[in-house]
N, C-alpha and C positions, 0 to 999 in steps of 0.2 A: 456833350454831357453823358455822353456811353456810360453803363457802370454806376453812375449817381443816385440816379434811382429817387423817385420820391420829388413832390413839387419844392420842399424846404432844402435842398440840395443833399441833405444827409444819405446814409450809405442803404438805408433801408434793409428788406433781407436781403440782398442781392450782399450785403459786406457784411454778413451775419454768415452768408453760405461761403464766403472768401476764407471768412478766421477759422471756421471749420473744417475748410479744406488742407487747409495751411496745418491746420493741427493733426489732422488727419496724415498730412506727406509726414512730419515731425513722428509722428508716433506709429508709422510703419517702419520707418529709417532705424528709431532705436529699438522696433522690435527686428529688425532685418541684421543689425549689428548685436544683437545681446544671442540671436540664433547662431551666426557664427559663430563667435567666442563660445558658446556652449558647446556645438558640435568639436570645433578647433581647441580645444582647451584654452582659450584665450594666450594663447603664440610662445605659454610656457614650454620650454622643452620637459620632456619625461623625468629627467633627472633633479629637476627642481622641486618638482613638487614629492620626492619620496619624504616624509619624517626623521628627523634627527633622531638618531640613538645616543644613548647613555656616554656613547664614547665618543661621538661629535660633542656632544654638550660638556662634557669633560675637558675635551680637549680647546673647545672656545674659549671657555672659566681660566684652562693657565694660559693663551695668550691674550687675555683680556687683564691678565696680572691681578685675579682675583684669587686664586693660590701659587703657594710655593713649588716649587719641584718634587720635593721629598711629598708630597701631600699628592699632587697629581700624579708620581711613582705607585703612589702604595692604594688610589684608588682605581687606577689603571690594573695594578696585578688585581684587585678584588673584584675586578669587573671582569677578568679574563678566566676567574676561578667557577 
């Protein structure tokens, strides 16, 4: 009856001190994994995370066939102006 604890067989503190410890390994681990990723950038390479310009987002809009050619032409020269 190791561990039991308590004459009504229930866990008593002794499984009050287990769930906390358990929570306790749980919430080192995701503070041990949120430190990497912070330090690591979370395993993005550098080039991922620069911001889209004017002329990426441009250029996604005509292969996403949301404008024409003539129209991504002439906003391309305005952008280069």
């Amino acid at each position: 009856m190791w561990g039991m604890g308590g004459v009504d067989g229930g866990w008593g503190p002794m499984g009050f001190g287990m769930i906390g410890m358990t929570l306790f390994g749980i919430l080192l681990v995701v503070a041990i994994v949120a430190l990497v990723k912070g330090l690591w950038g979370g395993g993005a390479s550098p080039g991922q995370r620069r911001e889209k310009d004017a002329l990426d987002i441009l250029s996604e809009r005509y292969a996403r066939g949301e404008i024409e050619k003539q129209e991504f032409d002439r906003k391309k020269h305005d952008l280069a102006a």
